[in-house]
C-alpha positions, 0 to 999 in steps of 0.5 A: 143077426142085425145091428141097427145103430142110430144117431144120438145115443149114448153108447154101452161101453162094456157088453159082455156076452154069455153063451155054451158052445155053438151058442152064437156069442162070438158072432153076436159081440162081432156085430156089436163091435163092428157097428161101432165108429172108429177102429177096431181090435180083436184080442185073441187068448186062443192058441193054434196047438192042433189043426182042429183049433187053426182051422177054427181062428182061421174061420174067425178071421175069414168071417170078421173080414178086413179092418180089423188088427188082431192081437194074441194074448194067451195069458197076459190079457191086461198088458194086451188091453192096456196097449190098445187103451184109447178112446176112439178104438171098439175092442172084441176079447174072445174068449174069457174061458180058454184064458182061465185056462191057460192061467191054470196052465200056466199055474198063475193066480186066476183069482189076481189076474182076474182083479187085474182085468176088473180094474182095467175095465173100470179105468178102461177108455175103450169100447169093448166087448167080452166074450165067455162060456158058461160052463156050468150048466152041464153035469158036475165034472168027474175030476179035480182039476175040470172042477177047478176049471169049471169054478175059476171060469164062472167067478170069473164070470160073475165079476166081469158080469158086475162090471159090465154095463150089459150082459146078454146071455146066448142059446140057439143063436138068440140073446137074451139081455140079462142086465142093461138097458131095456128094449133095443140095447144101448139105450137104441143105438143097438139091437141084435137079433138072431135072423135064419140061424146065423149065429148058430156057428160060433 
């Protein structure tokens, strides 16, 4: 995957990035934020409950390398966004599905949650990337609560997707811009290409 920033053009400030499992979504969005000015913030909602998800954010940090302040928020998303909330500063959420999860966990109103973070993101000085999984292109789920899960995630979705100044939809390691600029995104000052799969990791 390649990042080409040139000089002289106005920056996207909110990309949201779209893809299923192994897609290559959170590697793309790494690229994105890492060729950004200034510093930069990762904001985790994963939790290490079993050995299979440690190794996982192990893996994610290894690979985003030095440079980077990480920042875990499981559930209170907005007051992790809102510390961090500075002009100069690129910042990486990965991801918006095990959030809603957690929510629904936790027994918290997704649907307020979510209006939370649109206004946040609306108000929002930062650059900031968003990382989520689309859920709903598989096989309808055989029980109530997956079904719920599967609905929450993609209203939320569709409302940060309005509110983003790009999305990019990612299969196989390729993004597809679904909204934003033409061409290059950010108006030139980015292109992201898959190159010899390697995005197909994430």
């Amino acid at each position: 995957m390649t990042v080409n920033p040139s000089e002289g053009e106005p920056l996207v400030s909110r990309l949201f990035v779209l893809g299923g499992a192994r897609s290559g979504k959170s590697s793309f969005a790494e690229a994105w934020v890492q060729a950004r000015p200034g510093p930069k913030l990762y904001i985790a909602t994963a939790e290490a409950r079993d050995a299979e998800m440690a190794e996982r954010i192990a893996r994610h940090k290894e690979r985003r390398g030095g440079g980077w302040r990480t920042l875990e928020a499981p559930l209170d998303l907005i007051e992790a966004l809102s510390s961090y909330d500075s002009a100069g500063m690129s910042v990486l959420l990965d991801c918006l599905t095990l959030w809603v999860s957690n929510l629904i966990e936790a027994e918290r109103d997704v649907e307020a949650e979510c209006g939370r973070l649109i206004k946040h993101l609306a108000q929002s000085r930062t650059r900031i990337a968003i990382v989520s999984n689309e859920v709903g292109l598989g096989i309808v789920p055989d029980n109530e609560l997956a079904r719920r899960f599967r609905d929450e995630a993609g209203r939320v979705n569709q409302r940060v997707a309005a509110e983003a100044k790009a999305v990019v939809f990612m299969a196989a390691g390729l993004p597809m811009l679904m909204k934003g600029p033409k061409g290059p995104l950010d108006g030139g000052r980015f292109s992201g290409r898959a190159r010899g799969g390697e995005g197909s990791d994430r």
